[in-house]
PDB file with SEQRES, HELIX, SHEET and CRYST1 records, atoms N, CA, C and O in Angstrom:
SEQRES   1 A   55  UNK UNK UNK UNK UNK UNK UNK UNK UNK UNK UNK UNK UNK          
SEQRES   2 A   55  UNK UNK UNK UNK UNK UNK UNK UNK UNK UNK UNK UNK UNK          
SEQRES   3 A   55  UNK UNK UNK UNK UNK UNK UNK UNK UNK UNK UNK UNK UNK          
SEQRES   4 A   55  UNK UNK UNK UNK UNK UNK UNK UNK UNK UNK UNK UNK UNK          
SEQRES   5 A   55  UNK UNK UNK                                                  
HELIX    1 AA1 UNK A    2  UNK A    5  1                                   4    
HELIX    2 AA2 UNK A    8  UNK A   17  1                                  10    
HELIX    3 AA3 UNK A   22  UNK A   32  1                                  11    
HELIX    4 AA4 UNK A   34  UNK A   52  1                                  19    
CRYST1    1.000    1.000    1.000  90.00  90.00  90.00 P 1           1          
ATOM      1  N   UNK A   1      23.865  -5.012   1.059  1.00  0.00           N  
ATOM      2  CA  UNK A   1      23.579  -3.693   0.552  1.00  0.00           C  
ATOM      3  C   UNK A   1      23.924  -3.621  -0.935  1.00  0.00           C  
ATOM      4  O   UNK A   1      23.212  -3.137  -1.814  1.00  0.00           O  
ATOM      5  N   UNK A   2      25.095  -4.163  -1.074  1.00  0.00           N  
ATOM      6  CA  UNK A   2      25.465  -4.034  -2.468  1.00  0.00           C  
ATOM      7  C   UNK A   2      24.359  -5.193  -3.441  1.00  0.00           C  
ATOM      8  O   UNK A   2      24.095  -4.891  -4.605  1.00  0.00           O  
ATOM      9  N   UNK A   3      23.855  -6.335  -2.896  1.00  0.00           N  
ATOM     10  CA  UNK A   3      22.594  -6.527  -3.423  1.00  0.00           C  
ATOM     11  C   UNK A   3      21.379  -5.815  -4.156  1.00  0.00           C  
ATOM     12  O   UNK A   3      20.885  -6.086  -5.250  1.00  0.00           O  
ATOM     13  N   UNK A   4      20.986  -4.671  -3.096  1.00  0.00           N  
ATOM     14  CA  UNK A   4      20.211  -3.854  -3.503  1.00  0.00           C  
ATOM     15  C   UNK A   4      20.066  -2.933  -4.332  1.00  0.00           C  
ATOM     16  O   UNK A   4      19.061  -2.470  -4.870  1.00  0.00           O  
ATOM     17  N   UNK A   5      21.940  -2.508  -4.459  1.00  0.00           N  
ATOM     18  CA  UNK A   5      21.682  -1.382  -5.427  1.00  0.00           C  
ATOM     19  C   UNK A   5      21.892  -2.193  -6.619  1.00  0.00           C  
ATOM     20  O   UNK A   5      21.911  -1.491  -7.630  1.00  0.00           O  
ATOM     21  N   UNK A   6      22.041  -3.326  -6.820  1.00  0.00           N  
ATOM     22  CA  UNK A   6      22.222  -3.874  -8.315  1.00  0.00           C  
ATOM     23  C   UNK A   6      20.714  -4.476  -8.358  1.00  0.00           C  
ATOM     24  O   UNK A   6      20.691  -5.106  -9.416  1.00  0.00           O  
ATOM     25  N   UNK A   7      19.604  -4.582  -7.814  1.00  0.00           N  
ATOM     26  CA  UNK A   7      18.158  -4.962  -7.822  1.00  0.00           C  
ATOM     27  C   UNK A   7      17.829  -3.799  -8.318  1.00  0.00           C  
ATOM     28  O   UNK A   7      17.329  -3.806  -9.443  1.00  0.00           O  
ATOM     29  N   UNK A   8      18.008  -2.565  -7.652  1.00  0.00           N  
ATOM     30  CA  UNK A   8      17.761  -0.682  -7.885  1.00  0.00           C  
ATOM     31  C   UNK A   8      18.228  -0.795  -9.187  1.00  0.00           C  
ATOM     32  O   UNK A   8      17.695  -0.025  -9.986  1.00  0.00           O  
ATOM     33  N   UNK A   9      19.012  -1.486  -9.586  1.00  0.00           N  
ATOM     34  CA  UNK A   9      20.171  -0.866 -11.330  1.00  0.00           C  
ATOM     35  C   UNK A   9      19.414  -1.785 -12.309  1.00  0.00           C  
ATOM     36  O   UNK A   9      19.239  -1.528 -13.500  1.00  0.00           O  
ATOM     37  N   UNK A  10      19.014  -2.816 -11.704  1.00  0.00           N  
ATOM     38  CA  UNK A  10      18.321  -3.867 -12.852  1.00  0.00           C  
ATOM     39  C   UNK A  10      16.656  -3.369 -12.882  1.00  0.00           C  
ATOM     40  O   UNK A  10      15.942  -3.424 -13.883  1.00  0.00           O  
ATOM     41  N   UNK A  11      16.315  -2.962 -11.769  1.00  0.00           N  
ATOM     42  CA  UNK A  11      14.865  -2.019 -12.172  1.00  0.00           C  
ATOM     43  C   UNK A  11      14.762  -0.786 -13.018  1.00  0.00           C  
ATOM     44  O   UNK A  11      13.866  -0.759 -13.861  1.00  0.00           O  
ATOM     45  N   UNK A  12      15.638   0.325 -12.887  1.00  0.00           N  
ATOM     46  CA  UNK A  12      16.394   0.486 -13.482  1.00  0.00           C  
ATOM     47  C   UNK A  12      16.531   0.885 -15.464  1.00  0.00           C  
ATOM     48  O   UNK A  12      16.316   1.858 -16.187  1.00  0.00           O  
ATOM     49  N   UNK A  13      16.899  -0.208 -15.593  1.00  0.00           N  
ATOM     50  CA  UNK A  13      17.500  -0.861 -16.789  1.00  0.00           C  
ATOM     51  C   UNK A  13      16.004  -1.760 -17.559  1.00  0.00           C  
ATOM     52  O   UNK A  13      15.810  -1.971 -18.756  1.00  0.00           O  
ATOM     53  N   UNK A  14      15.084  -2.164 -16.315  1.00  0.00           N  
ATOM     54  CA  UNK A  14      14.164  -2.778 -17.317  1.00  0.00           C  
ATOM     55  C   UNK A  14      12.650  -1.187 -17.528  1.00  0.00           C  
ATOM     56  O   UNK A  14      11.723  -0.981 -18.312  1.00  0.00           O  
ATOM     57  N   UNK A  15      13.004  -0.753 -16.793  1.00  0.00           N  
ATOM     58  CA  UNK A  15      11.582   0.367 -16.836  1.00  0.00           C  
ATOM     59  C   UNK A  15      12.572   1.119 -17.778  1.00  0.00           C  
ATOM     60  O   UNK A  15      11.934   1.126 -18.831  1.00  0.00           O  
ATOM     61  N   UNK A  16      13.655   1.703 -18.006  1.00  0.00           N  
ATOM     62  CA  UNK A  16      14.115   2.673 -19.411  1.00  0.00           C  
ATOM     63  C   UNK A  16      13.628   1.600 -20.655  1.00  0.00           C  
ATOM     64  O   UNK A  16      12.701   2.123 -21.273  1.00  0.00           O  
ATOM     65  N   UNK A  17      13.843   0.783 -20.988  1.00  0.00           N  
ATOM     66  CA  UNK A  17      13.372  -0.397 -21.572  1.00  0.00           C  
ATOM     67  C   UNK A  17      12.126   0.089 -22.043  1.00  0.00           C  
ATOM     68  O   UNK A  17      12.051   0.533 -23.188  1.00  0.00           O  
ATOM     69  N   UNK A  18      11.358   0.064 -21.461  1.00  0.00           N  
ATOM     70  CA  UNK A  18       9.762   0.067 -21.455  1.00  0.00           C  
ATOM     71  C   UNK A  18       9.346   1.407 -21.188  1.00  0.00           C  
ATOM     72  O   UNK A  18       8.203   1.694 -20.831  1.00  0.00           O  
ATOM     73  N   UNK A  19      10.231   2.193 -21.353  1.00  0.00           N  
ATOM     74  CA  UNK A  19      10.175   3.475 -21.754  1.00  0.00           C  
ATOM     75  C   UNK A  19       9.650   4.041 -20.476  1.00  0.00           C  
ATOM     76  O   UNK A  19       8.883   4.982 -20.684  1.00  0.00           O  
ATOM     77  N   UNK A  20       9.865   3.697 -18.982  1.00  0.00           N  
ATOM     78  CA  UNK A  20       9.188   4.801 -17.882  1.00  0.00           C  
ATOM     79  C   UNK A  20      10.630   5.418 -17.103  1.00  0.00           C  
ATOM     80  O   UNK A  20      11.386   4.933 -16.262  1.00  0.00           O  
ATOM     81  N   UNK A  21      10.588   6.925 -17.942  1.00  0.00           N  
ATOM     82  CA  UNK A  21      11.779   7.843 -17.874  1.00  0.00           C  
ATOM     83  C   UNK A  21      11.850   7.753 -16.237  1.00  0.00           C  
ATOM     84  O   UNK A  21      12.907   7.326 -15.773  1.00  0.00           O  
ATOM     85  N   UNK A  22      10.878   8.097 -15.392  1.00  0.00           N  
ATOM     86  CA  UNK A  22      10.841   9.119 -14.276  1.00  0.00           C  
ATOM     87  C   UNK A  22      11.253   7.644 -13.594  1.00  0.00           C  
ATOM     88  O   UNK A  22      12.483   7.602 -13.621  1.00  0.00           O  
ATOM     89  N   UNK A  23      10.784   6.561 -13.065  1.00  0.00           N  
ATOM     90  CA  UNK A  23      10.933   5.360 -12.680  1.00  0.00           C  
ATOM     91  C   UNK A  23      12.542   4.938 -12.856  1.00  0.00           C  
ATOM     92  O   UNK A  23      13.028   4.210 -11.991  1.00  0.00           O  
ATOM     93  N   UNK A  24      13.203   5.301 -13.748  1.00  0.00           N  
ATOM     94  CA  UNK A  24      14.607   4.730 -14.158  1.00  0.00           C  
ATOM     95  C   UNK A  24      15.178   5.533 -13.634  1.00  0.00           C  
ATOM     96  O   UNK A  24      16.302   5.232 -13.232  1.00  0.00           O  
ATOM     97  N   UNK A  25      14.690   6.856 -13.411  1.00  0.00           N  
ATOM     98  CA  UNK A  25      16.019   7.890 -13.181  1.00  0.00           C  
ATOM     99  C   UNK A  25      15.767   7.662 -11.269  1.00  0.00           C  
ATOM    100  O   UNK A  25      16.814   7.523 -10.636  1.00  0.00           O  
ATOM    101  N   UNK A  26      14.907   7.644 -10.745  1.00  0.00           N  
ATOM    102  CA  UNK A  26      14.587   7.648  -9.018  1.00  0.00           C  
ATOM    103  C   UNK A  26      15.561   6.198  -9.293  1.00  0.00           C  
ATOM    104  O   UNK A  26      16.716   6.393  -8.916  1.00  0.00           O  
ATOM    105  N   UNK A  27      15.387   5.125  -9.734  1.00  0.00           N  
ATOM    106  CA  UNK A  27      15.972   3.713  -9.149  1.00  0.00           C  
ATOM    107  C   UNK A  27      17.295   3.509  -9.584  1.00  0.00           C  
ATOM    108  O   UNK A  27      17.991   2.564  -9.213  1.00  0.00           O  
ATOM    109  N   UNK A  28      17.681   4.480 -10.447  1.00  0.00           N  
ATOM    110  CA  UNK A  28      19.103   4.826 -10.903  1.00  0.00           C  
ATOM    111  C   UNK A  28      19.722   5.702  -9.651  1.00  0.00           C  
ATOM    112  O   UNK A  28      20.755   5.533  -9.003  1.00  0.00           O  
ATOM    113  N   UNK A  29      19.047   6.356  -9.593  1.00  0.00           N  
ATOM    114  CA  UNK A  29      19.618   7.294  -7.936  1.00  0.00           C  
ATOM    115  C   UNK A  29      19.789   6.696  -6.957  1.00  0.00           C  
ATOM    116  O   UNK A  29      20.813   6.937  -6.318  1.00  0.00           O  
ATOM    117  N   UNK A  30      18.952   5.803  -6.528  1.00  0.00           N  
ATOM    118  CA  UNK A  30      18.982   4.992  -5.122  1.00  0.00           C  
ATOM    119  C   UNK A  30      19.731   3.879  -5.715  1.00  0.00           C  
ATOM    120  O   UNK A  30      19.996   3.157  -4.753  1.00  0.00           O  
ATOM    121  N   UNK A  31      20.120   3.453  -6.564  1.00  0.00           N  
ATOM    122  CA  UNK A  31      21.008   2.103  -6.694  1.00  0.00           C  
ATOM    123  C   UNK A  31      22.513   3.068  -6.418  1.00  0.00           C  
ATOM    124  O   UNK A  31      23.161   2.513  -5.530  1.00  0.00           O  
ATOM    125  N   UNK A  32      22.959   3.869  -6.744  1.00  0.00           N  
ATOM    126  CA  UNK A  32      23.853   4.855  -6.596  1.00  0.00           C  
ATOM    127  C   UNK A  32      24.127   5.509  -5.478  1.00  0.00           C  
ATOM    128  O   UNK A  32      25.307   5.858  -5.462  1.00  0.00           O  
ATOM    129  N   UNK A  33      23.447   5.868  -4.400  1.00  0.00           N  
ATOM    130  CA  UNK A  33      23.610   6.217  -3.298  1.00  0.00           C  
ATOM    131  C   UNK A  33      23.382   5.018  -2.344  1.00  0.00           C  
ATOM    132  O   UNK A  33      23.695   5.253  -1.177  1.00  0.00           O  
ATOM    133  N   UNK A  34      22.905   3.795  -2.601  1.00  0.00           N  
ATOM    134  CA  UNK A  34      23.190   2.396  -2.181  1.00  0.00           C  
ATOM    135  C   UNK A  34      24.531   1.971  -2.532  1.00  0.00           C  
ATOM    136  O   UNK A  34      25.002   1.250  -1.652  1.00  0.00           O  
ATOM    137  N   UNK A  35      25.157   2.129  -3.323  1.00  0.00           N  
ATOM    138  CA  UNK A  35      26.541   2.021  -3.807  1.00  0.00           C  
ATOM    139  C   UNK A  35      27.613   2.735  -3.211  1.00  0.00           C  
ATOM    140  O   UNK A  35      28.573   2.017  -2.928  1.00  0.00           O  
ATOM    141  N   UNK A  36      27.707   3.696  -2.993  1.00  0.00           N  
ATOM    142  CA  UNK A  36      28.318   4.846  -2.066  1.00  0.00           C  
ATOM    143  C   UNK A  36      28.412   4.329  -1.258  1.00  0.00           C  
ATOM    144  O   UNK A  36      29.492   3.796  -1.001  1.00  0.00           O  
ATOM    145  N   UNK A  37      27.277   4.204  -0.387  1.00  0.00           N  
ATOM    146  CA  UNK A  37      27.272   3.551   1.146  1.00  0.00           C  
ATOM    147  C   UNK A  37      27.898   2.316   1.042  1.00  0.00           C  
ATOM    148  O   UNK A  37      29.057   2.316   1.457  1.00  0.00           O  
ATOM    149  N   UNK A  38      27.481   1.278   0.617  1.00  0.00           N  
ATOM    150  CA  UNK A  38      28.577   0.122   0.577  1.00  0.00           C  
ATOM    151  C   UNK A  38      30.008   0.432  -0.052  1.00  0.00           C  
ATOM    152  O   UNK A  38      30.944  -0.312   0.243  1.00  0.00           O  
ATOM    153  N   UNK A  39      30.147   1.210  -0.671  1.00  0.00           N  
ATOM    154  CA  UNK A  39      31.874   1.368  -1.164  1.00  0.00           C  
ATOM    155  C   UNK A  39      32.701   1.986   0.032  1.00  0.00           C  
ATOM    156  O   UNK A  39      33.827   1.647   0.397  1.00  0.00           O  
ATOM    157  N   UNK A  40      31.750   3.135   0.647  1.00  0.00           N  
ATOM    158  CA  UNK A  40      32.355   3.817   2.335  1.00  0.00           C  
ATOM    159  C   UNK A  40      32.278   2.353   3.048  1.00  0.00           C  
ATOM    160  O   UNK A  40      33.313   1.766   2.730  1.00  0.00           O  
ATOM    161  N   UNK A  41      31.573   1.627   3.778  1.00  0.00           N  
ATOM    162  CA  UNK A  41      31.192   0.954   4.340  1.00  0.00           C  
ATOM    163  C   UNK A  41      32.673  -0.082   4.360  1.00  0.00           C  
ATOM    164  O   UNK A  41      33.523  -0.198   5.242  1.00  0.00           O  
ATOM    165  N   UNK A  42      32.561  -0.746   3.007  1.00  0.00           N  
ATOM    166  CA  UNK A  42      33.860  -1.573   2.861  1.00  0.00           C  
ATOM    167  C   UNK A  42      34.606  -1.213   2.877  1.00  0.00           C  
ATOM    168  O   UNK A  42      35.432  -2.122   2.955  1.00  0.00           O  
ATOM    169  N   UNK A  43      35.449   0.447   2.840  1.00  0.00           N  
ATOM    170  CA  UNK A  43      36.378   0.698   2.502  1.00  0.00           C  
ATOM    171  C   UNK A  43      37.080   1.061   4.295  1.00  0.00           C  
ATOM    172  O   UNK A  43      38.247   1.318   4.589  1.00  0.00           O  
ATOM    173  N   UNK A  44      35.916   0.958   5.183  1.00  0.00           N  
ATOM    174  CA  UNK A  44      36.031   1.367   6.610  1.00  0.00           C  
ATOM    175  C   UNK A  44      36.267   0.209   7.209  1.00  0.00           C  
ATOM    176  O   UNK A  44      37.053   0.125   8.152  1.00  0.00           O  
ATOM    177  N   UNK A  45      35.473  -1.022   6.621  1.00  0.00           N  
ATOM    178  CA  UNK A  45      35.715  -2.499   7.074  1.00  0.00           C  
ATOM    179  C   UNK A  45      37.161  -3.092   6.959  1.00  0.00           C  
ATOM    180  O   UNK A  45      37.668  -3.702   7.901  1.00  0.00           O  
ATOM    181  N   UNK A  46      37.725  -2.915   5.916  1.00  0.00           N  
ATOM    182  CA  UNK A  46      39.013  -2.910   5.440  1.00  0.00           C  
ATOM    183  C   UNK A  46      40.037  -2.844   6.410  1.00  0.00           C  
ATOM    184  O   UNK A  46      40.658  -3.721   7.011  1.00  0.00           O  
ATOM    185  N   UNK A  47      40.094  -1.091   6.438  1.00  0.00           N  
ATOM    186  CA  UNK A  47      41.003  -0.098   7.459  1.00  0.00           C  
ATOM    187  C   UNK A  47      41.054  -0.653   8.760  1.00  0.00           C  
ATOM    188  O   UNK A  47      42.024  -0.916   9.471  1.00  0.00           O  
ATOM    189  N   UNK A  48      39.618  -0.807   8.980  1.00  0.00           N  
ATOM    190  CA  UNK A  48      39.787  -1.721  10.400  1.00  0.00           C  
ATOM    191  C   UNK A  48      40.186  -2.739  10.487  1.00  0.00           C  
ATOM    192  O   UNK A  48      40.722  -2.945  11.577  1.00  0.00           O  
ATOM    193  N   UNK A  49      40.188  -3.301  10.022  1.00  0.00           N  
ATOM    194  CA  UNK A  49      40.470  -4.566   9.704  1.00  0.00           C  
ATOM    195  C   UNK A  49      42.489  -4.768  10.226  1.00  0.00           C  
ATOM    196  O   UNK A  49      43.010  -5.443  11.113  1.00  0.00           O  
ATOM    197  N   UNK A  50      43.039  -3.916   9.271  1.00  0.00           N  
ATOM    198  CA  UNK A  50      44.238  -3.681   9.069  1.00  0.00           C  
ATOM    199  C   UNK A  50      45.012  -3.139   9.981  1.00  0.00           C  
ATOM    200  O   UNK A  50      46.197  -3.442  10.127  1.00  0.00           O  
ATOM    201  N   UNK A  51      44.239  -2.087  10.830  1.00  0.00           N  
ATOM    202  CA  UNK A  51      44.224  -1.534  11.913  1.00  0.00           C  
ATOM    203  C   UNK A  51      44.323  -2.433  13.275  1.00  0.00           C  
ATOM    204  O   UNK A  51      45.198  -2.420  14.140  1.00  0.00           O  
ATOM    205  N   UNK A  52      42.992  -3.312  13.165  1.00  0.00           N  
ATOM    206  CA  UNK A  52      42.882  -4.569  14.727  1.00  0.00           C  
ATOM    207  C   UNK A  52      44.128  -5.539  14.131  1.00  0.00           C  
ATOM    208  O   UNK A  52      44.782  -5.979  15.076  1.00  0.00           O  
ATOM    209  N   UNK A  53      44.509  -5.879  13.146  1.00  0.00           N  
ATOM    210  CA  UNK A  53      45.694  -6.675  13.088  1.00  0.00           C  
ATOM    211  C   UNK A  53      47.045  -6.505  13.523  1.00  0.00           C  
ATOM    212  O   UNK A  53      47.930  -7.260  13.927  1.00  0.00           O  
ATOM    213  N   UNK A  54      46.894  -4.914  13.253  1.00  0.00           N  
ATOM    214  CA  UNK A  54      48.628  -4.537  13.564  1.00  0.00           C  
ATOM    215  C   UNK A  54      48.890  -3.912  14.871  1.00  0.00           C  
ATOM    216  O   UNK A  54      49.841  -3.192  15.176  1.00  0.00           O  
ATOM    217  N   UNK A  55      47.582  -4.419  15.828  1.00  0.00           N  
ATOM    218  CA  UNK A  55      47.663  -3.947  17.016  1.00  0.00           C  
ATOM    219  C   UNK A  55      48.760  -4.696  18.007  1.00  0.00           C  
ATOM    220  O   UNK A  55      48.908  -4.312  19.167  1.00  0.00           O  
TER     221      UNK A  55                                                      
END                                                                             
């Protein structure tokens, strides 16, 4: 997941480039709410993690 939103951030980064406003700002959003989700995601993987150990 965290793949994707840095594919989303590098699309991104090359369409502001080349000047397509509306294109950068949608793939700037979804690389960002792709990011979220993997930062919750790992941060739940973790806990559990820490959690099944100290059982």
């Amino acid at each position: 997941m965290l793949h994707y939103a840095v594919v989303f951030f590098v699309i991104a980064l090359i369409a502001s480039v080349f000047g397509f406003g509306g294109i950068a700002v949608s793939a700037a959003g979804i690389a960002r709410i792709l990011f979220v989700v993997f930062a919750i995601l790992a941060v739940a993987s973790v806990v559990y993690a820490l959690v099944k150990t100290n059982e």
